[in-house]
C-alpha positions in Angstrom: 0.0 0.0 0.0 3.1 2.5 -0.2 2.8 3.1 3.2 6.3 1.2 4.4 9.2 0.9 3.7 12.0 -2.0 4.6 13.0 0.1 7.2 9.9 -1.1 9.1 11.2 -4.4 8.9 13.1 -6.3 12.1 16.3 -7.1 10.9 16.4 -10.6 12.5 17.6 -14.0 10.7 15.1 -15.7 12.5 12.6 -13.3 10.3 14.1 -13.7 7.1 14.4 -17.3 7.9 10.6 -16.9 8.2 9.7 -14.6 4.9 12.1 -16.9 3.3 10.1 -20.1 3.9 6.7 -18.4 3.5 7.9 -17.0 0.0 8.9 -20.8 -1.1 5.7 -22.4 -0.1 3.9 -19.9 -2.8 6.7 -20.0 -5.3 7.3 -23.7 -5.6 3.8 -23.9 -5.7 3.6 -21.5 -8.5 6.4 -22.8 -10.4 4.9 -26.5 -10.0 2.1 -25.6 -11.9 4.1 -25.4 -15.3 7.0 -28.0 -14.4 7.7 -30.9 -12.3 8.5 -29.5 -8.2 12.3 -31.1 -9.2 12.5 -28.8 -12.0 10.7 -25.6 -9.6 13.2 -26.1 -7.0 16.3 -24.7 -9.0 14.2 -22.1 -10.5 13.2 -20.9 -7.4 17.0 -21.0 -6.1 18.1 -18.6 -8.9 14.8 -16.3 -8.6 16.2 -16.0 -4.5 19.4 -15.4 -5.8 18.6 -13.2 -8.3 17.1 -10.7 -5.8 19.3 -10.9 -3.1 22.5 -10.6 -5.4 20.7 -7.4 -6.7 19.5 -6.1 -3.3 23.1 -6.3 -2.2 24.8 -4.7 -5.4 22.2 -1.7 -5.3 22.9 -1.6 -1.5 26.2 -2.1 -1.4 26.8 0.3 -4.5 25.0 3.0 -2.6 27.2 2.8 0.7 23.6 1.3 2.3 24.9 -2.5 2.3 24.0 -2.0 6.5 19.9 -2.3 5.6 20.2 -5.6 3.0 19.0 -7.8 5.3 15.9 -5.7 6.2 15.3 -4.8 2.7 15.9 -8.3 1.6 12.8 -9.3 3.9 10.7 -6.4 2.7 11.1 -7.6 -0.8 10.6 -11.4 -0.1 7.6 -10.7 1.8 6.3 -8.2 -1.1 6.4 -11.1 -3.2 5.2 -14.0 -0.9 2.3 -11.0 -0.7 1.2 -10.7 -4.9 2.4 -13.8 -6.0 -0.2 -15.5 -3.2 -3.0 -13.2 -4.2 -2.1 -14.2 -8.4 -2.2 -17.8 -7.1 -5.6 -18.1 -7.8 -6.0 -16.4 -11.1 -2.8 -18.9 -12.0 -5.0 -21.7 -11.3 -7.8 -20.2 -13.3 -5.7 -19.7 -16.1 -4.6 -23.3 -16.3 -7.8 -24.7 -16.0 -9.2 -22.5 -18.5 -6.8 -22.3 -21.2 -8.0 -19.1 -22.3 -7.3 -15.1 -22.9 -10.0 -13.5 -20.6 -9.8 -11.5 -17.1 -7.5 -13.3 -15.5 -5.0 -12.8 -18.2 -5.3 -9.0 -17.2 -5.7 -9.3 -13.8 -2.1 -11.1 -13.6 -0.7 -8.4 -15.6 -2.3 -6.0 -13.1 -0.3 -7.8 -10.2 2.7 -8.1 -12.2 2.9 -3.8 -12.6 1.8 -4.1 -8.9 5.1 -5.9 -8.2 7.4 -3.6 -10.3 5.6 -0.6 -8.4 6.2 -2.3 -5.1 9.6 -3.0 -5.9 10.5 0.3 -6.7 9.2 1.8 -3.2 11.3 -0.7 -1.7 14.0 0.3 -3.5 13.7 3.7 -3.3 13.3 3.8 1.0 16.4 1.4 1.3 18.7 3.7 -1.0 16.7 6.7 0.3 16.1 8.1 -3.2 13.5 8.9 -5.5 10.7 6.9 -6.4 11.6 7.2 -10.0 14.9 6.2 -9.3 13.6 3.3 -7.2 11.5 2.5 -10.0 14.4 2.4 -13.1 15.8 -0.2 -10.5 13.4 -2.0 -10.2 12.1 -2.2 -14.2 15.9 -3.2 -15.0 15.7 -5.8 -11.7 12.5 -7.3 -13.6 13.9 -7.3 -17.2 17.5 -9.2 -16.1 15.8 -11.2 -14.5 13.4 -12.5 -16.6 16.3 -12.6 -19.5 18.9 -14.3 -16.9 15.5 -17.1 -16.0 15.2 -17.4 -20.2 18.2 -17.8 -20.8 19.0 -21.0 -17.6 15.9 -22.6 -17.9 14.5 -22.2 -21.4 11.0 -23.4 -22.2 11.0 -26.5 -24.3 8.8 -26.4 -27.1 
């Protein structure tokens, strides 16, 4: 809702531990639905390492590295958050096999997410929004292209 920031966030292991486990549940449940859960785990490993290899670059980059751990848990916990309220509409999707509202609905979350991101972002390198935001849009784009590129969709 834009109204916190990772800063908000406890900065205790035990709490990440927590977000951590939480945000598999929903993504290896997500990522079951279009391969086997052998196949999900590995993708899930790179998505986690993905973020928290960015989180610390931006971080560390910035002279912020001090506030990874809470913004690390902000951003899990963002996308524990959208990804279990898209869960649904995943599930409608592959049981309808069709364009409709669900289709735009998941795009919906998916701008939600980059939005989100970009708050986070922005309160952890206490910067602009719009700065927050580029981040976050070329966080989104390299990772999609580094997930294309190790796991490719056989077809």
């Amino acid at each position: 809702m834009f109204k916190r920031g990772p800063q908000d966030m406890p900065a205790s292991a035990f709490f990440l531990g927590i977000v951590l486990l939480a945000n598999a549940a929903v993504g290896l449940i997500i990522l079951s639905m279009e391969a086997s859960f052998l196949a999900a785990v590995p993708q899930f490993l790179v998505s986690v390492i993905l973020l928290a290899g960015f989180s610390w670059a931006v971080l560390r980059l910035s002279g912020k590295a001090v506030r990874f751990r809470q913004t690390l848990i902000a951003l899990l916990g963002a996308d524990t958050l959208i990804s279990l309220t898209a869960l649904p509409f995943l599930i409608w999707i592959s049981m309808n096999e069709g364009f409709g509202l669900a289709y735009y609905i998941l795009l919906g979350s998916m701008l939600w997410s980059v939005a989100v991101v970009g708050h986070i972002i922005r309160h952890a390198l206490s910067s602009s929004y719009v700065y927050g935001l580029g981040l976050s849009i070329l966080y989104f784009l390299g990772s999609f292209q580094a997930m294309a590129y190790l796991f490719p969709i056989a077809g």
